[in-house]
N, CA, C and O atoms as a GROMACS GRO file, in nm:
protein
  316
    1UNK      N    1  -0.950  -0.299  -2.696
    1UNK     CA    2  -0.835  -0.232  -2.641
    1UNK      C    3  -0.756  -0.332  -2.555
    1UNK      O    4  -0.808  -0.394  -2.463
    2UNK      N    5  -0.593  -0.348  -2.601
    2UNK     CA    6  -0.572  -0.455  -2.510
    2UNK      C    7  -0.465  -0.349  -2.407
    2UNK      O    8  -0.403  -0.248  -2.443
    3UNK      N    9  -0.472  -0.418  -2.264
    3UNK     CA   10  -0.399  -0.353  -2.173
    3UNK      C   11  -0.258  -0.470  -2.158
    3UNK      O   12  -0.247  -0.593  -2.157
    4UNK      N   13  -0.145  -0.328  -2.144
    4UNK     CA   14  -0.038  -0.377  -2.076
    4UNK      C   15  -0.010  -0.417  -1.977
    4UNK      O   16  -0.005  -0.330  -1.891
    5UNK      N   17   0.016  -0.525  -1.940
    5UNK     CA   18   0.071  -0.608  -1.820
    5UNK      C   19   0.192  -0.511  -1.756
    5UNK      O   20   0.286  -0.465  -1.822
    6UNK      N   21   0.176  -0.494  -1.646
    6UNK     CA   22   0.294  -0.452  -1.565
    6UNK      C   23   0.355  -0.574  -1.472
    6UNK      O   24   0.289  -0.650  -1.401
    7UNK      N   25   0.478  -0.575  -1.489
    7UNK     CA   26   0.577  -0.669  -1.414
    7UNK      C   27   0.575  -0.624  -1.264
    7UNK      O   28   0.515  -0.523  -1.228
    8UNK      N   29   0.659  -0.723  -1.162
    8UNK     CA   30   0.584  -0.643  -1.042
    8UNK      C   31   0.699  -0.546  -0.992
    8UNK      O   32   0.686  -0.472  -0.895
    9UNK      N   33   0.796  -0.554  -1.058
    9UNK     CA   34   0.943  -0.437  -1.039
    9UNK      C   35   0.863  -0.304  -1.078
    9UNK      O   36   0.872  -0.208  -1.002
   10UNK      N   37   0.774  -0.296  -1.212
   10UNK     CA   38   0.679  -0.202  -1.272
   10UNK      C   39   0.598  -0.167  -1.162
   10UNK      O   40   0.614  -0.053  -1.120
   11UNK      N   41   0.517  -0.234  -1.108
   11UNK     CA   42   0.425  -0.234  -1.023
   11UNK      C   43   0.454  -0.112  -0.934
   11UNK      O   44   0.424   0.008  -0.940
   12UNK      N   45   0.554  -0.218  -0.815
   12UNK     CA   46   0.625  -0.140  -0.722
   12UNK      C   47   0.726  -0.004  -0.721
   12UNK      O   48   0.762   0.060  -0.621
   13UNK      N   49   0.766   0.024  -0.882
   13UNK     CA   50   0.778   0.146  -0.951
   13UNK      C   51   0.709   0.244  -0.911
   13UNK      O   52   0.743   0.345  -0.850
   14UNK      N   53   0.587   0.201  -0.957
   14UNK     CA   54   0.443   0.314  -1.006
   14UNK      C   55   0.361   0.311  -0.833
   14UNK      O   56   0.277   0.400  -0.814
   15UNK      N   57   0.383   0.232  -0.741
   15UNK     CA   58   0.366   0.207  -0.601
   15UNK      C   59   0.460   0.188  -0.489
   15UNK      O   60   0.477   0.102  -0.403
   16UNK      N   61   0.504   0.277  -0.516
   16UNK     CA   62   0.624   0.273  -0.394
   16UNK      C   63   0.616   0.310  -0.226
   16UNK      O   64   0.702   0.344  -0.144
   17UNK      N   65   0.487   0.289  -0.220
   17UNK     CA   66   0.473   0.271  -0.025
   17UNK      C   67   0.506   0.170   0.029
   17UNK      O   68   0.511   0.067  -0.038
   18UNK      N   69   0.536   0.169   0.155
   18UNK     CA   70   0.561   0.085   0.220
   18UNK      C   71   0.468   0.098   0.323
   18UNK      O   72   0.399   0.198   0.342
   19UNK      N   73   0.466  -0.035   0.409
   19UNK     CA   74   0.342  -0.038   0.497
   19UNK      C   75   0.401  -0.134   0.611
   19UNK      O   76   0.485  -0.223   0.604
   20UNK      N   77   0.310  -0.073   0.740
   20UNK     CA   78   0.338  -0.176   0.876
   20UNK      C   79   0.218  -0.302   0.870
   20UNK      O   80   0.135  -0.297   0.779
   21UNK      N   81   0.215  -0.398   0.956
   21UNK     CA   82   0.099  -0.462   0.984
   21UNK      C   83   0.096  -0.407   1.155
   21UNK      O   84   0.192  -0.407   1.232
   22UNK      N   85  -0.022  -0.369   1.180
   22UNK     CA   86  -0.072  -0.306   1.351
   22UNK      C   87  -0.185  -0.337   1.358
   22UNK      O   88  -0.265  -0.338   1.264
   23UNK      N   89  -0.212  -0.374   1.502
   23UNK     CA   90  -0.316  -0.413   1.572
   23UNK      C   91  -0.349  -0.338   1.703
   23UNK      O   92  -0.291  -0.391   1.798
   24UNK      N   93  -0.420  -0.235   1.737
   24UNK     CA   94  -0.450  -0.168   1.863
   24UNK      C   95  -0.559  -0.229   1.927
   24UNK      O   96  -0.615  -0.160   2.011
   25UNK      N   97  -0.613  -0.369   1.903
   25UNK     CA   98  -0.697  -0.417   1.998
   25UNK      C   99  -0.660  -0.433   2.121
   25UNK      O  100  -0.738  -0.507   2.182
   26UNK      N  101  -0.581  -0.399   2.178
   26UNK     CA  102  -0.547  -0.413   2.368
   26UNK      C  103  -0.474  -0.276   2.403
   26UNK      O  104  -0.393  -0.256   2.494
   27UNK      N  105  -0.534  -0.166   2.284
   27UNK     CA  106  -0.476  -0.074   2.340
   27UNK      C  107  -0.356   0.001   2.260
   27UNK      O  108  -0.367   0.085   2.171
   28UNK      N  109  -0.268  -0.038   2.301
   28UNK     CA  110  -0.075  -0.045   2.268
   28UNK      C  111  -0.093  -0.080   2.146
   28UNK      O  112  -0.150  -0.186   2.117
   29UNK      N  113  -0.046   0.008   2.052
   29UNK     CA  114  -0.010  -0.046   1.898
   29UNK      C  115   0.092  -0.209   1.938
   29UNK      O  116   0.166  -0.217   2.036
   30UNK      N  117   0.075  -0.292   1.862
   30UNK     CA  118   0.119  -0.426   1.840
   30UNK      C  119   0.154  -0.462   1.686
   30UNK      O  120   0.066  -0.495   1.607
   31UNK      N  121   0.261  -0.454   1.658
   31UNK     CA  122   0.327  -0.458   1.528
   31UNK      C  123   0.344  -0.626   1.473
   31UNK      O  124   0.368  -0.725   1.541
   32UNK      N  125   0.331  -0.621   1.393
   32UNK     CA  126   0.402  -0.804   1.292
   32UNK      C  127   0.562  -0.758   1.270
   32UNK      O  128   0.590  -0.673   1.185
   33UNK      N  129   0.694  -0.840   1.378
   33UNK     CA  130   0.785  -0.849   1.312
   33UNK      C  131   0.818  -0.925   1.241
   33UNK      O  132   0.734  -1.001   1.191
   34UNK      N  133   0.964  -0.935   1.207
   34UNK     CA  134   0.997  -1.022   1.039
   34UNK      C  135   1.001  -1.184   1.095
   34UNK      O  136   0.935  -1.189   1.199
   35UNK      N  137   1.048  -1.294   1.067
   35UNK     CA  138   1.006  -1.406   1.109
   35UNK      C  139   1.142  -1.416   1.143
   35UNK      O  140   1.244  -1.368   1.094
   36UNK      N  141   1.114  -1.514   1.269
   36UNK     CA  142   1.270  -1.566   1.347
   36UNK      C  143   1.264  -1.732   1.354
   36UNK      O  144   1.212  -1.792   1.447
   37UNK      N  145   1.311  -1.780   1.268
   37UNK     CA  146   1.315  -1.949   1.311
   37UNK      C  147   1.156  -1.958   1.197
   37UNK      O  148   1.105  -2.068   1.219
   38UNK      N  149   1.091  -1.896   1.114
   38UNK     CA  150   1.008  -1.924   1.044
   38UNK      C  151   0.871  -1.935   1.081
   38UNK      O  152   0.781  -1.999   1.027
   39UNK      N  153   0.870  -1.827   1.232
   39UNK     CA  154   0.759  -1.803   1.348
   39UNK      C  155   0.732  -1.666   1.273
   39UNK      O  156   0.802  -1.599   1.197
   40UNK      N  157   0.615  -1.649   1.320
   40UNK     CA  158   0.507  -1.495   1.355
   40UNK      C  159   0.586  -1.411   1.450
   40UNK      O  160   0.570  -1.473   1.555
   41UNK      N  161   0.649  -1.326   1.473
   41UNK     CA  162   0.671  -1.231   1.555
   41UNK      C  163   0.606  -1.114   1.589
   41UNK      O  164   0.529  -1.071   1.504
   42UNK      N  165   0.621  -1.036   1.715
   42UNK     CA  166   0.552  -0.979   1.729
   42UNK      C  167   0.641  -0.834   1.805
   42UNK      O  168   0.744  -0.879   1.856
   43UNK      N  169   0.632  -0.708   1.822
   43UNK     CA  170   0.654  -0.592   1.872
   43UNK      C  171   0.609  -0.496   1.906
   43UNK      O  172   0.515  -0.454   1.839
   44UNK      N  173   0.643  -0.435   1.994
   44UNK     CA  174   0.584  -0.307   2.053
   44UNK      C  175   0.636  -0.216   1.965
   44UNK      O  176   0.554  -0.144   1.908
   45UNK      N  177   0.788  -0.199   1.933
   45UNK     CA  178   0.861  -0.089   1.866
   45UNK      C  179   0.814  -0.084   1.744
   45UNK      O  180   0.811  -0.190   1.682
   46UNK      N  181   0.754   0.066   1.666
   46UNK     CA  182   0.700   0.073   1.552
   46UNK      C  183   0.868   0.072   1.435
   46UNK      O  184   0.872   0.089   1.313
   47UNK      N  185   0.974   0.050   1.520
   47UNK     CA  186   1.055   0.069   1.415
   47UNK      C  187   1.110  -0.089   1.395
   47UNK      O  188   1.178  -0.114   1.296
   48UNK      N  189   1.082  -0.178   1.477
   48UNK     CA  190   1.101  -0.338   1.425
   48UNK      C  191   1.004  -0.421   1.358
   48UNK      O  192   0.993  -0.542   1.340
   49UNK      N  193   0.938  -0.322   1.328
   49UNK     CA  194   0.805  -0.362   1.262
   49UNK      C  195   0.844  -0.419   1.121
   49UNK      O  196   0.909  -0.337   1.056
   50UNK      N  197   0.823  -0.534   1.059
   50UNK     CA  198   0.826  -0.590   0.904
   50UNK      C  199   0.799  -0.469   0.778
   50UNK      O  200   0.682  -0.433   0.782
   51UNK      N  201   0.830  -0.442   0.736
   51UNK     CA  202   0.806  -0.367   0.592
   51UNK      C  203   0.728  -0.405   0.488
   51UNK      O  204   0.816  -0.432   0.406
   52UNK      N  205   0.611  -0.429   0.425
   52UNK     CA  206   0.549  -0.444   0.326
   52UNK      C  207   0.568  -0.373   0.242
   52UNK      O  208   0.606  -0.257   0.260
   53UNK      N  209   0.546  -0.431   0.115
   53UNK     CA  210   0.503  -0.338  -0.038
   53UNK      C  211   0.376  -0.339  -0.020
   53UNK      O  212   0.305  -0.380   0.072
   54UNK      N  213   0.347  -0.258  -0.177
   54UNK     CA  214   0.239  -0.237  -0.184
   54UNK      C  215   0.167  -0.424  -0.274
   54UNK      O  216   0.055  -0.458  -0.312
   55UNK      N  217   0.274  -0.480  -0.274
   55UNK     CA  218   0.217  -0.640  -0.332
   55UNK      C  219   0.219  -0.746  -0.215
   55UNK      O  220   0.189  -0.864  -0.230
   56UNK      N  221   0.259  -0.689  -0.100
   56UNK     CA  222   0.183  -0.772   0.022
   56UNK      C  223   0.088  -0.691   0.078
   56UNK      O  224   0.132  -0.668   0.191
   57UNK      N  225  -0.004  -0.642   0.068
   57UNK     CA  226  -0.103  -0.506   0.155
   57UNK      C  227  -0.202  -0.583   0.068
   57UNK      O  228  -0.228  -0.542  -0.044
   58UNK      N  229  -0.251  -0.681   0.114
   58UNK     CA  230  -0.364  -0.807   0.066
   58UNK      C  231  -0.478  -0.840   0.142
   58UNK      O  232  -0.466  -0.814   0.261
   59UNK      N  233  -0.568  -0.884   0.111
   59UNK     CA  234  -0.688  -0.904   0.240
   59UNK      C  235  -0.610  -1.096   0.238
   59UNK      O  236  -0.620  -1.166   0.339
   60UNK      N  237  -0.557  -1.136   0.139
   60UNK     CA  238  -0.500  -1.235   0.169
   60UNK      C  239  -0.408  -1.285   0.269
   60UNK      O  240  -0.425  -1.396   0.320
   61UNK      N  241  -0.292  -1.193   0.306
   61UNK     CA  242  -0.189  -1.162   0.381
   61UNK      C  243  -0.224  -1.124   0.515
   61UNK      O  244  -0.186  -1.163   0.625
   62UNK      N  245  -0.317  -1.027   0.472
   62UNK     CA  246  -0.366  -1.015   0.664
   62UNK      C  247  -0.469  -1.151   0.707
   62UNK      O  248  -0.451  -1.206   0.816
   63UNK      N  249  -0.537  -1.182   0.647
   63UNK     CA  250  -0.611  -1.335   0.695
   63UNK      C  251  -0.522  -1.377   0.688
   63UNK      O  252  -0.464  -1.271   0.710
   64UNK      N  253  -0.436  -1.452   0.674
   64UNK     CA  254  -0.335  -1.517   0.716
   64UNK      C  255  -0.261  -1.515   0.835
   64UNK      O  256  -0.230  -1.613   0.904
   65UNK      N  257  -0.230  -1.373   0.857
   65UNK     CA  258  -0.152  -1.285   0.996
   65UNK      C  259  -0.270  -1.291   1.106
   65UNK      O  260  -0.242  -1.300   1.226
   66UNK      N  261  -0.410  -1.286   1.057
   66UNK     CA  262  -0.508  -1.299   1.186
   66UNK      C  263  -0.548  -1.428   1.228
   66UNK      O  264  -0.597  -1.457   1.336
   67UNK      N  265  -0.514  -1.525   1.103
   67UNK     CA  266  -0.552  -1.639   1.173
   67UNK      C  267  -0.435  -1.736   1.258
   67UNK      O  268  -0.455  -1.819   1.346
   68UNK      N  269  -0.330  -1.700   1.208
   68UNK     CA  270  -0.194  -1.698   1.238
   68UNK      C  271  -0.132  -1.644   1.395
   68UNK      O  272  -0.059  -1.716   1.464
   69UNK      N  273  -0.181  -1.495   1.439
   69UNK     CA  274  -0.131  -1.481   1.566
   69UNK      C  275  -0.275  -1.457   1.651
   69UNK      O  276  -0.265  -1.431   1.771
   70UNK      N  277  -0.412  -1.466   1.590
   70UNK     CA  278  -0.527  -1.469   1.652
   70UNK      C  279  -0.570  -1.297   1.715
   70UNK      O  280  -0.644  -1.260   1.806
   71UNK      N  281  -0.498  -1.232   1.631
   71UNK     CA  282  -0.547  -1.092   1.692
   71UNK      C  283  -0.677  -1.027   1.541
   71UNK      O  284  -0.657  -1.024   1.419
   72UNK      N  285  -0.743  -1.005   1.584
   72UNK     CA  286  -0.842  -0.995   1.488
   72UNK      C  287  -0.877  -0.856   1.432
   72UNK      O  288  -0.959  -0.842   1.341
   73UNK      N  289  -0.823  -0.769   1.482
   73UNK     CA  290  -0.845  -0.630   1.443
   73UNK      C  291  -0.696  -0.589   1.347
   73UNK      O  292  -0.657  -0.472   1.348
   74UNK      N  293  -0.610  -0.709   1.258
   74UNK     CA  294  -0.505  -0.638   1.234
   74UNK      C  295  -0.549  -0.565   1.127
   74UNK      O  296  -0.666  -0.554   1.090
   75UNK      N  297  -0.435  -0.508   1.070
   75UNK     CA  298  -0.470  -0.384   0.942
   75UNK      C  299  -0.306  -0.334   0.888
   75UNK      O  300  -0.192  -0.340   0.932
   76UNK      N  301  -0.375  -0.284   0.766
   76UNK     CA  302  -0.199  -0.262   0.715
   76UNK      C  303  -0.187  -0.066   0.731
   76UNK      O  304  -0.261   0.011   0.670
   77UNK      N  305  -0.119  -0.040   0.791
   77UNK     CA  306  -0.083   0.111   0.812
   77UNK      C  307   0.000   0.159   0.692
   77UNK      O  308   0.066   0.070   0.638
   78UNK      N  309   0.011   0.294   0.636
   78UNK     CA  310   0.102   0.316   0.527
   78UNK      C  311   0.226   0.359   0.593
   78UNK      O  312   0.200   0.453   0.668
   79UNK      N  313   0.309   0.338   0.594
   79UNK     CA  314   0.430   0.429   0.686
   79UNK      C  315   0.490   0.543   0.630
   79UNK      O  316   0.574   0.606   0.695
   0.00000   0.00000   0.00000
């Protein structure tokens, strides 16, 4: 049986959530904003928070974001 490849326009079709990156280790939700100058940002406001698909919601992407701003409890929220 051969399976069809889905493109990732397909993908994100058939998966259309979107997601925050948050970290409540100190408490205060702590959001990943979008990059400024090609830095890690960071927010309190859940509405400046970066937007993910469902093709960044990766154990790749968050190791990256934890080793990156050193908060170790991050996680991807569905919004």
């Amino acid at each position: 049986m051969v399976k069809k490849k889905l493109t990732a326009k397909q993908f994100l079709q058939l998966n259309p959530n979107q997601y925050i990156m948050v970290t409540y280790e100190f408490g205060t939700p702590i959001y990943i904003a979008p990059l400024e100058n090609l830095r890690i940002q960071v927010t309190l406001d859940e509405n400046e928070a970066e937007l993910w698909s469902a093709l960044d919601n990766s154990p790749t992407k968050l190791q990256y974001h934890i080793a990156t701003t050193g908060y170790k409890e991050l996680k991807f929220e569905k919004v």
